[in-house]
N, C-alpha and C positions, 0 to 999 in steps of 0.2 A: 373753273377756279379750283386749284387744289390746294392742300391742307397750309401748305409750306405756302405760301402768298397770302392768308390771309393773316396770319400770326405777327406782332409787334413789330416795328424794326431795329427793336432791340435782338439781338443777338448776341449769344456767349459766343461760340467754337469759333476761333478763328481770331479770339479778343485774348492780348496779353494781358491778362486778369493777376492779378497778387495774389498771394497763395491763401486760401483761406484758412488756415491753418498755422499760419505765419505768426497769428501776438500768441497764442499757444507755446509757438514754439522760442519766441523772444524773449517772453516774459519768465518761460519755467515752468508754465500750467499743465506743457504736454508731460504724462506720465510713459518712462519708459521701461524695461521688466526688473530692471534693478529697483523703480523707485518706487513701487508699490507697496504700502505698509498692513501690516496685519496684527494684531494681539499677538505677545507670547513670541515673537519672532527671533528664530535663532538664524545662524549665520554658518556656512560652509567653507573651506578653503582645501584644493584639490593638494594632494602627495604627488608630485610628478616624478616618473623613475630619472634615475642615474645614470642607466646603461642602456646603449640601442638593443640587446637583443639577448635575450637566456632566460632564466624564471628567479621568479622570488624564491630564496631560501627561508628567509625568516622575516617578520616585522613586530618591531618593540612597541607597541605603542602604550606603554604603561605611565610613562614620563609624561602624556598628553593627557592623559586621563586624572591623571593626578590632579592634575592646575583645577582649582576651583571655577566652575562654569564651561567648562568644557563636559560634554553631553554625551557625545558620542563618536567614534572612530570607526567610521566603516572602509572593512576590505574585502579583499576575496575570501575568505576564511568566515565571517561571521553576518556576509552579505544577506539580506531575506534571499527565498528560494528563484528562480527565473525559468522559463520555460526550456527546455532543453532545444525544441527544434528553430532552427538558425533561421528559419524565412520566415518567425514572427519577428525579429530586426528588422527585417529589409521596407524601408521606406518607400514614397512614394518615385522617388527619382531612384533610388539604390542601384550600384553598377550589379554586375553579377561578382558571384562571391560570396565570403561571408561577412557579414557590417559585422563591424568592430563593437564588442560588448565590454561596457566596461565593468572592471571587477570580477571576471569570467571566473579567470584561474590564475595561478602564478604566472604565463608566460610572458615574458616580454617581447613585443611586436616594435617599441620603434623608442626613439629617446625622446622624452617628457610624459609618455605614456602616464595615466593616472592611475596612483597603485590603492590609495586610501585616500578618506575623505575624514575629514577631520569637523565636529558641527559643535558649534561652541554659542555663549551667550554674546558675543559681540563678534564684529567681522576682524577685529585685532587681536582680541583671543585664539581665536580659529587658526590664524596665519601664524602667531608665535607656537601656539601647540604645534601647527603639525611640522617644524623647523625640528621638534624632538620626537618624531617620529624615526624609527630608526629600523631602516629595511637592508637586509642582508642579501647579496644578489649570488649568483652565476651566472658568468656573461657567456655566450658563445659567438663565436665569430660574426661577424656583420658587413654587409656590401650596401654602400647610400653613395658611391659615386657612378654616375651613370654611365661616365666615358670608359672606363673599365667593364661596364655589363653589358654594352651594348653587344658584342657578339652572339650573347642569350638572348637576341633582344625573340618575341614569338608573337604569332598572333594572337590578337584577339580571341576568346571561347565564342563558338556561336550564339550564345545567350545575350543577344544585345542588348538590355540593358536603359535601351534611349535612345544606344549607340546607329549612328547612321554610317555602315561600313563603307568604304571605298569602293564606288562603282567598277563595275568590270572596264578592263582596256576598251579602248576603240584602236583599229589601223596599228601601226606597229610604231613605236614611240623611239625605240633604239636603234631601229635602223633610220628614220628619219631623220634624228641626232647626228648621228654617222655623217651620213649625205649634208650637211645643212650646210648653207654659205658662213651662216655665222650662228655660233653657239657660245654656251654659256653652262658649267657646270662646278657647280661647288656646295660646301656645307654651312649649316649654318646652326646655331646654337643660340636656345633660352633658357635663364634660369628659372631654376624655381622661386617664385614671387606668394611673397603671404598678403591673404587681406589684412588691412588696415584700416579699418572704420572708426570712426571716433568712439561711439560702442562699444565695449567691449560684450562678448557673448557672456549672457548670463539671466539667470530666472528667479523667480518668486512664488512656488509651491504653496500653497494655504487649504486644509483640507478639514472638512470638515464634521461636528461627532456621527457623523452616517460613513467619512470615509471617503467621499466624495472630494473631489479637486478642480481648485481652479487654480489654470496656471497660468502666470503672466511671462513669457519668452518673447526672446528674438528672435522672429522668424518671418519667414517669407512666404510660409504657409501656415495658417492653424490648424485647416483638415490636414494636411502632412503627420504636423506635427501630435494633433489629437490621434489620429489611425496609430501611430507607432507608440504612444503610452499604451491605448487602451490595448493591445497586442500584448506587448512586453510584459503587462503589470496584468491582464487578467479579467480589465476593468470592463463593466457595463458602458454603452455608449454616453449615459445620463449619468455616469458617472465620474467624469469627464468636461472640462471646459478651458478653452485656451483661450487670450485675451492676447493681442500683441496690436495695441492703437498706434502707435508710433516705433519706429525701427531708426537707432540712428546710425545707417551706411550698412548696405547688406553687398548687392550685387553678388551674388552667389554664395556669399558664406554663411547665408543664413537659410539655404535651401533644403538643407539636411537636419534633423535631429543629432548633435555632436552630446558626448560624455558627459558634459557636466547635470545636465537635463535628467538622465537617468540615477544619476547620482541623487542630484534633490531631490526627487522623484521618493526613491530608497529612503533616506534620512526622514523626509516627511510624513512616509507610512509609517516608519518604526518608532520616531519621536509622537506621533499625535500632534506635531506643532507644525506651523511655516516655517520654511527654509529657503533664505534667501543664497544664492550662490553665483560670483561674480569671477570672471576667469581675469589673470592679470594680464598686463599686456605681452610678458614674455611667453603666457601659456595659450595666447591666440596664436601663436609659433606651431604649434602642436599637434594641426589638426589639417583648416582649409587652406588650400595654399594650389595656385597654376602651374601644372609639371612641369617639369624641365622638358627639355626637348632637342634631339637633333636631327637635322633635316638636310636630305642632298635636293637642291633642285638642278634641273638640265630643262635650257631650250635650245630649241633650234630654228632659225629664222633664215628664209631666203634672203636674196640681194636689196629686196623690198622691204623688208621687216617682217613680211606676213609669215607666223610662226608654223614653222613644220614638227615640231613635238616639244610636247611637254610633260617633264616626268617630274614627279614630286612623292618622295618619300620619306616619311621621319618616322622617330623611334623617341617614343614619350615614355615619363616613369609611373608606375605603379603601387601600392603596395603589396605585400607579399598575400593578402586575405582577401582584396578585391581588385577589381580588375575595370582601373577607373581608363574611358576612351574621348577621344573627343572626333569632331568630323573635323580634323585638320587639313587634309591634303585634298579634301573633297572641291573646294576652293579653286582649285587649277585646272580643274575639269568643265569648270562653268562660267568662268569669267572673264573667260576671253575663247576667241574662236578657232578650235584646232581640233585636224582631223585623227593626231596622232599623240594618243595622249595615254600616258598607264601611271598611275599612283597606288601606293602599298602604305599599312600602317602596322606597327608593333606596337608592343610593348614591354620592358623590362620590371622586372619585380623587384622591389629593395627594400629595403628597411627603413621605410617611413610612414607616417600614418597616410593613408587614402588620399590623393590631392582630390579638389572637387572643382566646380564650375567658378571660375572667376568672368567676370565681363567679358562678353562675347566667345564665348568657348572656343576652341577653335581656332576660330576665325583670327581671333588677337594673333595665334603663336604660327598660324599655317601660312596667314597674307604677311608678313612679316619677309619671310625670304623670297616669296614669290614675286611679290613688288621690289626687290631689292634688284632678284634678278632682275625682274624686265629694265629695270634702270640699267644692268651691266649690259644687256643686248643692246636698250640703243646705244649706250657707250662703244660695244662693238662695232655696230651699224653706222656710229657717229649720224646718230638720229635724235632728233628731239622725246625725250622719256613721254612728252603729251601725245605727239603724233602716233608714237610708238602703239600705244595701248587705242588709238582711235581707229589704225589701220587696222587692230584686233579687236574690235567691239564686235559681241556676241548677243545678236539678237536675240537667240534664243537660250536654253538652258539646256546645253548637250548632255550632261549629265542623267535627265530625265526625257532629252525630247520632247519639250515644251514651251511652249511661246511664255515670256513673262505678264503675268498679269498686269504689270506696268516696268515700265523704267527709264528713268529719266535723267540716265547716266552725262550721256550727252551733255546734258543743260547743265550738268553740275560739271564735267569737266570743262563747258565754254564760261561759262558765269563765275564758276571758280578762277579763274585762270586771267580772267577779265577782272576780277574784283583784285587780284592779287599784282597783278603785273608781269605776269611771267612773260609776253613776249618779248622782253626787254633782258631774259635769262640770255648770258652766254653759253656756249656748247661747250666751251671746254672748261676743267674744273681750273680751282686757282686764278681766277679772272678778275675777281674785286677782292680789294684789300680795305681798310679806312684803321691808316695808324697801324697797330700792330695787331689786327686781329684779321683774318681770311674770312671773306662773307658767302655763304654756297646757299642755293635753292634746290628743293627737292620738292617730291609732290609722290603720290600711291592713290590706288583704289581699293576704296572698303567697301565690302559687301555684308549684308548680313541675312537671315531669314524674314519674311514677316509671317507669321501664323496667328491662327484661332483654335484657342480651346474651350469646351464647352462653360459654363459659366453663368450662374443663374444673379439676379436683382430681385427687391423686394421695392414696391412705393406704396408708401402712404401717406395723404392727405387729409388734414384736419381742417374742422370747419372755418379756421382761419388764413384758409388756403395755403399755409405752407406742408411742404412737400418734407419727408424724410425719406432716402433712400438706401439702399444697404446692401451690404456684399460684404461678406468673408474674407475679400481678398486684402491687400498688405498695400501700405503703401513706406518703401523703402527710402526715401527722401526722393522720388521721383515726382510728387504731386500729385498722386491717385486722388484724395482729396478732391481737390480742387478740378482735375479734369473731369472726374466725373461729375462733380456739380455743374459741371460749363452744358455738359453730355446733357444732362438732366434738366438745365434749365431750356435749352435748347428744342427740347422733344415738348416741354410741356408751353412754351413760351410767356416763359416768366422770366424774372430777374434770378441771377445766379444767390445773391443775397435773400431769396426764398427758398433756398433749399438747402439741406443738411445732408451731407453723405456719412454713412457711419459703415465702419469697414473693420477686418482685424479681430472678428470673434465668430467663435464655430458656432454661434447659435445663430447666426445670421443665413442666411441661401449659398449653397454653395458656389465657391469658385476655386481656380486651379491656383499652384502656389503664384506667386507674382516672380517669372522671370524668361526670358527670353526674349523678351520687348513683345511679350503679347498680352499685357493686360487691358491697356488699351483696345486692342483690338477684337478682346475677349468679354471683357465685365464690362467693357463702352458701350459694347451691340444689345449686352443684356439690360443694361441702364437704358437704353436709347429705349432696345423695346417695352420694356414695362412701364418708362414715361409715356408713349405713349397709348398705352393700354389704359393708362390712367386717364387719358385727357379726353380718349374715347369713352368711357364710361361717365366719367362727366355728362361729356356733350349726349349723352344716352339720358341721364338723370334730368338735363335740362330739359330734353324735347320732351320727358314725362311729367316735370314737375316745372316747367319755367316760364308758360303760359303758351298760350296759341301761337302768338311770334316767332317761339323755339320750336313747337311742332310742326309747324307748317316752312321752317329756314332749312335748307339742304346743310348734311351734318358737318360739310368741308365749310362752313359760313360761319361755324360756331370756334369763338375762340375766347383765348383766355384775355384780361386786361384788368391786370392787377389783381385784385381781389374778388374779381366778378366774371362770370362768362355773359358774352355778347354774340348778338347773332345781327347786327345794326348800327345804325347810329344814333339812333331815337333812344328816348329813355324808358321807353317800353320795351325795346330790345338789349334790357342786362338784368342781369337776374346776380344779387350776391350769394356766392361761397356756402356762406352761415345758412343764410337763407335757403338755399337748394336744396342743403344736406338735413338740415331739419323738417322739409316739408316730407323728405323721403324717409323720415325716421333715421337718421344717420349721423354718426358722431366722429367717422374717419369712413372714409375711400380705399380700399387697399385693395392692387392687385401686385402678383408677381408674374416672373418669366425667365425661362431657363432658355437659354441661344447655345445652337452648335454650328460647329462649321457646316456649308452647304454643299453639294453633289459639285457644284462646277466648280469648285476649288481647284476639286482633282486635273481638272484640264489645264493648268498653269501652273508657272513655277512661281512664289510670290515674295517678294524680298524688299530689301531700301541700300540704297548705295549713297557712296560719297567720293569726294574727289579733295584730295588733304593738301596745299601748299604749305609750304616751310621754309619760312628764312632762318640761319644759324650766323652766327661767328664766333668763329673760333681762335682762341688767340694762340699762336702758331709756337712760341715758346712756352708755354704752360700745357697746350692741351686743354685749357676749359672752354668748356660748349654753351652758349648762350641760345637758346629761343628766343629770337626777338620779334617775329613775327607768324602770324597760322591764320589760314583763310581754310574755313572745311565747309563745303557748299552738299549740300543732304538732301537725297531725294526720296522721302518718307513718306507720302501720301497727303492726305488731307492734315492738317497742324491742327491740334485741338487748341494749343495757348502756344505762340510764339517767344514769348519771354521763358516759360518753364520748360519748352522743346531746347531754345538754346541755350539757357541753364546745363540742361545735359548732355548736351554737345562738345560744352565748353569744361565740363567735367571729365567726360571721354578723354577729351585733346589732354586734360593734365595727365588726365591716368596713364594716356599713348607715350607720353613725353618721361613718365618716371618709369615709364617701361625701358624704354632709349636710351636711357643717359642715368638712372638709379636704381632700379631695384635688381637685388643679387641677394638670392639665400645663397649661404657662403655656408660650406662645412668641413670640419676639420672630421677629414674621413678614416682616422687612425680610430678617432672616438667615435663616429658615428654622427656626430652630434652638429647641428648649426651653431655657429658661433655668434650670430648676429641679431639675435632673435630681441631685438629693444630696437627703437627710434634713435640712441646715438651711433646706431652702425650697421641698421636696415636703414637705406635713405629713402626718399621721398620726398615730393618736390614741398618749397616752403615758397612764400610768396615774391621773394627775390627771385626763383627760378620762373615764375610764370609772366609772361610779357602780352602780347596784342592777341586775344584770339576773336576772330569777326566771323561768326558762323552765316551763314546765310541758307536758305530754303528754295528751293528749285519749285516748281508748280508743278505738281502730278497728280493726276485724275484717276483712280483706281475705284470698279464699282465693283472685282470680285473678290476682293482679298476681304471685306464685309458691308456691309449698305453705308457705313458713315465714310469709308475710302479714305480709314489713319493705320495708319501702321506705327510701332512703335518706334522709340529713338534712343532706347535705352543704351543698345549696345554700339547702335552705326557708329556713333562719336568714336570713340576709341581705335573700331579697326582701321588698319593703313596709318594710324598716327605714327608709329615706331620706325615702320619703311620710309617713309615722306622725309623723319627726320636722320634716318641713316643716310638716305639719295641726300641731303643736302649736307651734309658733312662731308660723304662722297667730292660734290662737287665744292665745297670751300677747300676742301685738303687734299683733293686727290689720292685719299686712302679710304681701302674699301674695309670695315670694321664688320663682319659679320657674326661676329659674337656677343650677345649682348651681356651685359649692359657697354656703351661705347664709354667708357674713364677714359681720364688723360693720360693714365698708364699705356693704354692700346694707340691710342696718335700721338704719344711722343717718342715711342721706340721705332 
């Protein structure tokens, strides 16, 4: 009898559980780094420049000083001192390069750049002073449109950075192009997209008369972000503490340490006081944001469909200081089966700040035209788009030469495809109408990584048998919370409502920032093992102090039940909690345990895949696009909560869908500058855009990707959403939009 049989038939994993964390977050009780108060609290508001690119000649700030309650005006000129060498900046994730410091010097690197900080006795003082801040510039020339720089476009520096460069060719890709029965070769284009969290980025510095700081941020990591104060500033490790319990909407933009942070940082050592400092929503424009990108793909496919090469190359933006990459094109080399394949990747430098990781890195901007093409092939082939990609299903992962540790693409392409109704799709586009709108179906495949980084857990139990557990790591609106208590109750075999997960502070055990869809799979295996580690010492305690019943019971016989360990059914065989721990002298249980990935990893590729249907209609004199329907079928491993998996699922699909049909940083490139930078003319979907989306979960058994066999879901949602919904526009209108965002502007001309 082993351990897992004799334990409750209660069971968390696998139970759509309500988020514990949820009246917190309903009621107003969760704190987030804006809202934490402190004595004496002064308020910050950043001077954003004027011009994309030259240096400060001058800055007035005498006019802001004046105003009563206004404290301080920091710039480059009367900044505290900073370290000179440039790789105490670079963070945990940082591309190569040099990370952008703010307040350095006079230069100007990109438009909104922060030039002064303005710290006043209220956050509307702060904002009206630094309006009379008055900064004299020199502009020099500036380059922020991409289609003009691409002939510059260069590699990559060898310093990767994170970066996972483009595998070498196999076989010859351009002559098999040449020769193909049916080919497919064209460009394709994304804008640059900002996050948009409900959030806005911003902190809470409070230090205190030793000097010593705690800082309350949006982040998605707190060791990240603790390692890069305590660098920049000087600081002792104990000198130092970051808090961030609640984050509300990160997915990548809260992975880095951004300028306002150092800024508070600044003000709060020179003041002696707290400084709270909140960015607005036109100056979350300024910073994180998914590069633009253009991309040629070519296939080539025999009479059969079965692909004779695949080439995929694009040319991403940059800033002129770092040299941000993603694994874009990597994507075509692995997710479908072909012997002739070569992909390349650039990048252009221009004058804007750094872009950084937004949901699914990558993947979002790379499967986008690759899926688009394979729609135009079978269009060629006059092939079904499902068959298409089934004829090229990729057992393995050519790009490494390795078997997948699971995938269960398959079942999400038939189970998808089944839940949604596609056999019932006509082949040619323009086929259904109803009144005056054209209705098209499309569909794409998303793929994405699944990974383990190492990641430690702390448990402890008190003589009233509840459990607190802990980890460092973040919980971004994904549900860390809550999965981890499922994790937890699960290993210990209790009720989830006995346990407490506490996360989001660097005094806790370490773990890595929260993002790639591996935290789950990282701080779950650490929780799993220190639960139980716990439940093992227990049952150690019992067979020492629980009477003869417990000594003489085999240790897999011993479990938990409620409040009491049992080794029986008699009432000589349970021993309470209290009871146990006090005959041992004991007043809490605490073990921990740090988890790394394992040797066999390396033998497989390990990832989660989807398979995205898409109804559209479009009404054929307007050009407006309707989603009226999304089936995305996910094959992600073991499901920790099914309600909070397809929570994010169904979040992805929005994000896919304002990828498609709204987001567009627009800039007037005379000036440099975006023009769009607010919610009445950056779009994004509102809840009139959003219609049916029915996620569903495929069954996949994976025991190497970690012992619990989950992988994350964070990103799969999104990728192939924007393809799926491009192919089904495709086939309502018979025009192929390859430029995103698809407006009514591009399908009525």
């Amino acid at each position: 009898m082993n351990r897992a049989e004799t334990l409750p038939a209660l069971r968390a994993i696998g139970v759509p559980h309500k988020r514990v964390d949820g009246r917190l977050k309903v009621t107003g009780a969760a704190r987030y780094a804006a809202e934490f108060t402190a004595d004496a609290m002064t308020y910050g508001f950043v001077v954003s420049s004027t011009i994309t690119t030259g240096r400060i000649v001058s800055i007035d700030v005498s006019a802001a000083l004046a105003l009563r309650g206004v404290l301080l005006v920091l710039t480059h000129q009367n900044r505290p001192p900073l370290p000179l060498d440039e790789k105490l900046y670079k963070d945990m994730i940082a591309p190569s390069g040099t990370p952008f410091r703010p307040l350095w010097d006079e230069r100007v690197w990109y438009s909104g750049q922060p030039v002064a900080l303005v710290v006043a006795e209220s956050h509307e003082l702060a904002r009206y002073a630094a309006s009379l801040v008055v900064v004299r510039y020199e502009s020099t020339p500036h380059r922020t449109d991409i289609d003009q720089a691409v002939m510059s476009a260069v590699s990559p520096s060898t310093e990767k950075g994170g970066f996972d460069p483009p595998p070498p060719a196999r076989g010859d890709a351009h002559a098999a192009l040449a020769s193909a029965a049916a080919r497919v070769d064209a460009f394709y284009s994304t804008p640059a997209e900002y996050h948009s969290p409900m959030e806005m980025h911003g902190c809470t510095v409070v230090p205190d008369e030793q000097g010593r700081l705690t800082v309350y941020e949006k982040t998605q990591g707190v060791g990240n972000t603790k390692s890069y104060l305590t660098r920049v500033f000087g600081l002792n490790d104990d000198e130092v503490q970051v808090i961030a319990p609640f984050v509300g909407g990160a997915f990548g933009s809260g992975l880095r340490p951004y300028y306002h942070l150092a800024l508070a940082v600044m003000a709060a050592r020179e003041l002696k006081r707290p400084v709270r400092l909140t960015l607005t929503r036109q100056q979350m424009f300024t910073f994180a944001h998914r590069p633009q990108s253009i991309q040629r793909v070519a296939l080539g496919a025999d009479a059969h469909g079965r692909l004779q090469a695949v080439i995929h190359e694009a040319v991403a933006e940059t800033s002129q200081y770092e040299e941000f990459c993603e694994s874009t094109v990597n994507w075509a080399g692995k997710l479908y089966r072909c012997d002739n394949v070569a992909m390349g990747y650039k990048l252009v430098r221009l004058d804007v700040p750094t872009p950084s990781d937004a949901r699914a890195p990558g993947a979002t901007e790379g499967l986008f035209p690759l899926e688009m093409a394979m729609d135009e092939l079978a269009e060629a082939l006059q092939m079904d788009p499902l068959e298409l990609r089934l004829i090229n299903y990729a057992e393995r992962d050519a790009n490494k030469n390795l078997p997948f540790s699971s995938k269960a693409l398959r079942e999400c392409y038939r189970e998808g495809a089944a839940r949604f109704g596609w056999s019932q799709r006509p082949l040619a586009p323009r086929a259904r109408r109803e009144g005056h709108e054209l209705i098209g179906w499309g569909m794409a495949t998303g793929a994405w990584d699944a990974m383990q980084i190492e990641a430690a857990a702390r448990a402890v139990m008190t003589r009233d048998g509840r459990v607190t557990v802990s980890s460092s790591t973040a919980d971004i609106g994904t549900g860390t919370y809550t999965a981890m208590s499922q994790i937890a109750a699960d290993a210990l075999g209790v009720a989830v409502s006995d346990v407490s997960f506490e996360l989001g502070d660097t005094r806790l055990p370490k773990a890595p920032i929260e993002g790639g869809s591996w935290t789950v799979s990282s701080v779950g295996s650490a929780v799993d093992v220190v639960c139980k580690r716990l439940h093992n010492r227990l049952v150690e305690l019992a067979r020492e102090h629980g009477g003869g019943r417990f000594a003489a019971a085999p240790r897999e016989e011993v479990r938990r039940s409620g409040n009491r360990l049992v080794c029986g059914a008699g009432p000589e065989d349970a021993v309470r909690i209290d009871t146990l721990l006090e005959r041992a002298g004991l007043e809490e249980v605490e073990e921990q345990a740090s988890v790394k990935p394992h040797e066999k990893q390396r033998a497989y590729s390990m990832g989660t895949h989807s398979a995205v249907f898409v109804e559209v209609r479009v009404d054929e004199a307007l050009g407006t696009v309707r989603v009226t329907r999304v089936v995305s079928a996910i094959a992600a491993g073991r499901i920790v909560n099914p309600k909070m998996a397809a929570n994010q699922i169904a979040g992805g699909v929005v994000w896919g869908i304002s990828m498609a049909l709204h987001e567009d940083g627009q800039f007037d490139h005379a000036l440099g500058r975006q023009m769009n930078h607010n919610f009445a003319e950056y779009h994004v979907p509102v809840n009139a855009d959003i219609r049916e989306i029915d996620v569903l979960f495929v069954d996949e058994h994976d025991d190497i990707v970690n012992p619990l066999g989950v992988k994350g879901v964070g990103e799969i949602g999104m990728v192939g959403v924007a393809a799926a919904v491009s192919n089904a526009i495709w086939h309502a209108t018979g025009k192929r939009i390859r430029d995103l965002p698809i407006t009514l502007d591009k399908l009525i001309t």
